[in-house]
Each structure stands twice: as structure tokens, then as C-alpha cells.
TIFIKE-442900 format. One record per residue: x negated, y, z of N, C-alpha, C in turn; residue in three letters. Coordinates in steps of 0.1 Angstrom, whole numbers, plus 5000, padded with zeros to 4 digits. Example, Ala and Ser with C-alpha at 12.3 -4.5 7.8 and 13.67 -1.06 7.14 Angstrom:
# TIFIKE-442900
486849435078487749555078486849675078ALA487249785071486349895071487150005079SER
This chain:
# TIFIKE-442900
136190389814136790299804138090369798UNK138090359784139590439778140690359782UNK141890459778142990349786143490249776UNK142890269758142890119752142490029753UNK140790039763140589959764140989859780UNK141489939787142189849796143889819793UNK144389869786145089809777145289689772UNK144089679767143589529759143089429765UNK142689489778141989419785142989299794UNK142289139799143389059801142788959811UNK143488939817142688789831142988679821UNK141688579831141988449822143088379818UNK144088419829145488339827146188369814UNK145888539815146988569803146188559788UNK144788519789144088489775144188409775UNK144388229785145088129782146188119773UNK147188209778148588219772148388249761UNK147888339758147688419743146988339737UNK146288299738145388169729145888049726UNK146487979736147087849740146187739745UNK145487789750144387719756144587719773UNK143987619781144287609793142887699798UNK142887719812141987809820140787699819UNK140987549822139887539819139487499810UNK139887479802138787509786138187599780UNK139087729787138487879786137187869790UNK137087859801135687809815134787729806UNK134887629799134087519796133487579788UNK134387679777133487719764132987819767UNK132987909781132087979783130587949789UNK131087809797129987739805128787679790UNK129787649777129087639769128087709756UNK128387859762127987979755128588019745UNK129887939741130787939734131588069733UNK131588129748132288249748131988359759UNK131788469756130988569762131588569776UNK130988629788131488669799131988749796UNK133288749809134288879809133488969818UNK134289049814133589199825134289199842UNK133289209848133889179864134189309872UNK135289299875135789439886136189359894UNK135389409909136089359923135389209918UNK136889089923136888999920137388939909UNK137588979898138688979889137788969879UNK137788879867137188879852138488959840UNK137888999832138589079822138189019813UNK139189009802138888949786139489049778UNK139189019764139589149760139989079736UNK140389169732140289099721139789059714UNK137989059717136589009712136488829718UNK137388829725137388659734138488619730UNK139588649719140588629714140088519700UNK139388669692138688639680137788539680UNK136988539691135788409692136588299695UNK137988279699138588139699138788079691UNK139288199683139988169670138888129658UNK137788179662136988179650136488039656UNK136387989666135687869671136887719669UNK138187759672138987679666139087649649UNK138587779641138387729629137487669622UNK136287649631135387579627134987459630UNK135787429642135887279649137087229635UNK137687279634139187249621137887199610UNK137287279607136087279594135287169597UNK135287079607133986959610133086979617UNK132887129628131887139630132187119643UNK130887029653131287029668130587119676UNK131087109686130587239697129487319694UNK128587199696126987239696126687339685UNK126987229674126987349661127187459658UNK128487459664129387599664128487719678UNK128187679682127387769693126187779688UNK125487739681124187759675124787849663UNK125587829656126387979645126488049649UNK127388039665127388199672126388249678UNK125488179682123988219688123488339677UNK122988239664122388309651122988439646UNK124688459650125188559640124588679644UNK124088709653124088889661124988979656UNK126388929662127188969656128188949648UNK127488869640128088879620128388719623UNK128788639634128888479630130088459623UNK131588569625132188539613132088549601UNK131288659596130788609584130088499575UNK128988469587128188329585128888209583UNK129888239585130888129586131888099578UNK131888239575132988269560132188249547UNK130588259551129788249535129788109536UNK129188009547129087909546130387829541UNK131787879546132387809541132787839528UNK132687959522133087949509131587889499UNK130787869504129587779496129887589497UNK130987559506131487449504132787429494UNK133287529495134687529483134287449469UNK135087359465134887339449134387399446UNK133587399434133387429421134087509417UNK135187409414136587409403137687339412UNK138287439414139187329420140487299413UNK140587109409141487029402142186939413UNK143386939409144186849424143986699415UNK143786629426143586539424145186409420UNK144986319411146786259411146086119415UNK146886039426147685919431147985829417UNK147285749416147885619408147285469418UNK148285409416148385209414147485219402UNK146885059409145884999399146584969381UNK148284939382148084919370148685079362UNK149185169372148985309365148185349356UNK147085339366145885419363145085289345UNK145685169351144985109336146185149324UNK147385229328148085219319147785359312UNK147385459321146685579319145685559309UNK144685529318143685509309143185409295UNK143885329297144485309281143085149279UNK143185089292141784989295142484919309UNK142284799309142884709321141584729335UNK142384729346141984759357140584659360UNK139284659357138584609364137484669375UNK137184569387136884609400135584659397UNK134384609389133684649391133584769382UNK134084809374133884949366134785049377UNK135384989384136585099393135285119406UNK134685099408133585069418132285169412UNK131885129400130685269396131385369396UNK132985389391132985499391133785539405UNK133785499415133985559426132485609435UNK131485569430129885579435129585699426UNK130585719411130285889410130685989414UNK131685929423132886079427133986049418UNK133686009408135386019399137085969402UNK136685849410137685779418137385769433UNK138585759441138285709451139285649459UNK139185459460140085389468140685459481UNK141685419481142985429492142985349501UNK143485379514143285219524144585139517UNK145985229513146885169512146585089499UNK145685089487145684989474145485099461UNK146285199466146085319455144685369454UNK145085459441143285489436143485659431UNK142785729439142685889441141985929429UNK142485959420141886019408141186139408UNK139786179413139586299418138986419406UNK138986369395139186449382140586419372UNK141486429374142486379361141786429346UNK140886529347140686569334139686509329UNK138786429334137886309333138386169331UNK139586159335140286059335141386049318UNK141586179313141986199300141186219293UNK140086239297138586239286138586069281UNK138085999294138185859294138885799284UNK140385829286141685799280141185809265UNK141285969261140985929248140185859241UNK138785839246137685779242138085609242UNK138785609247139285459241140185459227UNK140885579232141885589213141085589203UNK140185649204138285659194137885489192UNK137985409198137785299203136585269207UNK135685359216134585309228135585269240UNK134385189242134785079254134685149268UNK135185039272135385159289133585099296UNK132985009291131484999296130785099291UNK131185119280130285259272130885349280UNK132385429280132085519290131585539304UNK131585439310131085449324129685449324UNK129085409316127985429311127385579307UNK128385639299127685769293128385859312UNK129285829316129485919328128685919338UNK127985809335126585749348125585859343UNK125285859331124385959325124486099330UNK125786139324126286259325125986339337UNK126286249349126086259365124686309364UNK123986249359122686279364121986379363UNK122186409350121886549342122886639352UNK123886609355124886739363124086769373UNK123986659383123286669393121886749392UNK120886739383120086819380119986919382UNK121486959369121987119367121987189378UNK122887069386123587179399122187209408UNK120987119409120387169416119687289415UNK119387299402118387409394118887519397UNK120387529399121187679400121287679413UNK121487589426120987589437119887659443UNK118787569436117887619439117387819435UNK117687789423117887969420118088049431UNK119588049432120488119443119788129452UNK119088009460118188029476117188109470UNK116788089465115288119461115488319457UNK115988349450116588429447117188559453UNK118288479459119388569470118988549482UNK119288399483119488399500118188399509UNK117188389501115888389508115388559513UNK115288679503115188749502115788809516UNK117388799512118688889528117788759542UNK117688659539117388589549116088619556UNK115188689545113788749557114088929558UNK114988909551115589059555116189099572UNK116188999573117288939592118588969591UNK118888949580120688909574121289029579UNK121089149572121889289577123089269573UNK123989309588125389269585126089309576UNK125889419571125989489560126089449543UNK124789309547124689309531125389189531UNK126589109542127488999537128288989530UNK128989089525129389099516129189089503UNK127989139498126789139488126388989486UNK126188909491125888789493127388659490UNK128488709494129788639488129988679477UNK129888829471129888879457129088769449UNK127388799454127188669448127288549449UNK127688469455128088329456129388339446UNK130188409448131388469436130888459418UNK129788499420129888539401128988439402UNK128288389407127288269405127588149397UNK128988119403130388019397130187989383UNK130988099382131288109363130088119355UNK129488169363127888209353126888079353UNK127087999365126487869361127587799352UNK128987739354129287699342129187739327UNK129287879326128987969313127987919308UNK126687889316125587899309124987739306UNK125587659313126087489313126587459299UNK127887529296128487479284127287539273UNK126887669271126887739260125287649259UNK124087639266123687539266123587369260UNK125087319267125187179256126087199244UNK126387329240126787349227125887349222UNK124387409226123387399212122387249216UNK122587179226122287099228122586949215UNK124386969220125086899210124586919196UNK124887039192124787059179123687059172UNK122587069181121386979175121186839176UNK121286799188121786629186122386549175UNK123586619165124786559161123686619147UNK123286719144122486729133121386609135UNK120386589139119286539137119886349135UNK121086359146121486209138121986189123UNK122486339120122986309107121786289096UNK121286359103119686349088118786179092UNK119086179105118886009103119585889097UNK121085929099121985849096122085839078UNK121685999076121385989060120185969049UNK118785919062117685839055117985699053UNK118785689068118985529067119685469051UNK120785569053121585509040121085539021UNK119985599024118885649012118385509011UNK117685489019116685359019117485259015UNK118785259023119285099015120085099002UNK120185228999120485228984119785258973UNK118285278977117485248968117285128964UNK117185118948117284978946115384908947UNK115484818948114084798951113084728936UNK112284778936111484748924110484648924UNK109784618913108884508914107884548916UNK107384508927105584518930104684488916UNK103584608914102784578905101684508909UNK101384418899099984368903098684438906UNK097984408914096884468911095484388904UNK
């Protein structure tokens, strides 16, 4: 053994220390497969800074929601690579977009949004994500820029039933969207590296793409209901301008037959 590596090398007590963990919880998460045996000389176990890293990487994942079991079935699967499994997975949970959300009172948020506080419109739209009640009485605005969309569309003078209405819509079609580009990506990317047997190598390659995926699904979202729109807003106009043909035609006398 080099002399770095007995260097580095450490009894359970002093990876307790270093960690902040007690001896037995060290023990437990080993008894749980949680964490590799030490190497045995004599009577003596050795740890080393690969039993450092797996604490740390195991404390951040318990932080992330995940419990034991779980987290030992990531480390089972990584051969190896479970921090990165764990770095893709969590960056495939990150926002979208991420907008901080603002804290308003019920009559804030009706003074914001330019429409008096009612429960059951505050209620669909917390069933879309856009709001969400407080234990203390406040209301977590989890888009403000949805919430100034809102806003204006009452200075237009639509009603706040029509918007919650067209955002009920809106949801649906999103939801769609997002799955389509979901589904892509697996189908795509992650299926491919995944019967590949996830070379550790190509993790990287795989955050790259989760990375450009982002912008490229929104990009292709908007430029999409741009020509969406713009044919919509045409074809009403050529309706809206038969309609008003017809009623300015003046109407004539029926001929006999």
C-alpha cells in the first residue's frame, strides 16, 4: 500500500469525527449496504476518503427526500457513477424556469390582481400550481408573472372567471407539451445510454443534454403558438368580417315565383 494511501486511511472513530456522525450510525449504514466495508488489518477496520464521499453523497440525498432504501438502491445501480445518477436526477428535478415566488394577504393579492378575493377561483387556481395557501392565511404566488398576466387582463376588462378559465385550458395543452418533450428525451437519449449500461463516461453527455433540452423546448413552444396565434387571430378576423357583411347587407324583396 502507498504511503497516501495509509495516509488517508482512518478508524471508525476518526471517520466519525470527520463526518459528524456517531460510530453507530457509521455501522448501521454499513449494515445497510449504505457503505462499503473497510479494509481489515489485524483487528482494526480502515476507512478511507471513498467512505467520506459516500456519506456525504448519502446525506445529500436523504436532504433531497430520499429515504434509505432508496438511496441504497442508487448506490447499488451506479457501478460506480451513483454520484452522478444522482446529480442527473437531480438536475432533471430543477425548475424549468426558475421564478421566486412573492407572499401576499388575501386582500394584497386582490389588490394586485385588480379582482376581489374569491375562495373558489383562489382554489382552481391552486389545483393548477399557480397559487398556493399558507397554514398562516397567506397565499404563495408561485408564478408572479402569471399573476401580472392575470392583472392586466382585467385592465382589458375580462373577467377573472374567464381567466381562470382560459389558464385551466392553457394547463392542459402545457401539460401535453411537456409530456411530448418528455417523452422525446427518454425515448431519444436516455433510452439509448440506458441499454448502453450507462457508461460512466457518457454522464456528462446526458446533463449536456438535459441542459440544451430546456431552451429548445421552450423555443420551440413559443415559436409554435406564434404561428398558432397568428392563424387563430386571422381566421377570426375573416369571420368577424362575414359577420359584419351580412348584417350590412341591406336585405331585398323576395321575388315571386
Amino acid at each position: 500500500m502507498s504511503d497516501k494511501g495509509a495516509k488517508d486511511e482512518m478508524t471508525i472513530g476518526q471517520l466519525a469525527e470527520r463526518t459528524g456522525m456517531t460510530v453507530r450510525n457509521i455501522r448501521a449504514h454499513q449494515t445497510r449496504g449504505l457503505l462499503p466495508p473497510p479494509v481489515v488489518r489485524g483487528r482494526t477496520g480502515y476507512y478511507n476518503e471513498d467512505h467520506v464521499a459516500r456519506i456525504a453523497l448519502t446525506r445529500e440525498m436523504q436532504a433531497d427526500g430520499l429515504n434509505l432504501e432508496a438511496i441504497r438502491r442508487v448506490l447499488d445501480s451506479g457501478d460506480g457513477s451513483a454520484s452522478a445518477i444522482f446529480d442527473f436526477t437531480r438536475a432533471l428535478r430543477v425548475p424549468f424556469e426558475h421564478e421566486a415566488p412573492e407572499i401576499f394577504d388575501a386582500g394584497e393579492l386582490a389588490k394586485a390582481s385588480g379582482v376581489k378575493a374569491d375562495p373558489r377561483l383562489l382554489r382552481r387556481a391552486e389545483k393548477l400550481g399557480i397559487l398556493r395557501a399558507l397554514p398562516d392565511g397567506q397565499i404563495e404566488v408561485i408564478s408572479p408573472r402569471l399573476q401580472r398576466v392575470a392583472a392586466e387582463l382585467v385592465e382589458l376588462g375580462i373577467g377573472s372567471e374567464g381567466t381562470i378559465a382560459t389558464a385551466e385550458k392553457l394547463r392542459r395543452h402545457a401539460d401535453s407539451t411537456a409530456r411530448a418533450f418528455v417523452e422525446l428525451f427518454v425515448k431519444e437519449v436516455w433510452e439509448p445510454f440506458d441499454e448502453a449500461g450507462r457508461p460512466e463516461q457518457d454522464w456528462p453527455k446526458m446533463s449536456e443534454a438535459l441542459e440544451r433540452m430546456r431552451p429548445l423546448a421552450a423555443g420551440a413552444l413559443l415559436a409554435m403558438f406564434q404561428i398558432a396565434m397568428s392563424e387563430a387571430i386571422e381566421k377570426e378576423s375573416e369571420r368577424m368580417l362575414r359577420l359584419a357583411a351580412r348584417k350590412g347587407k341591406p336585405k331585398g324583396k323576395r321575388r315571386k315565383r
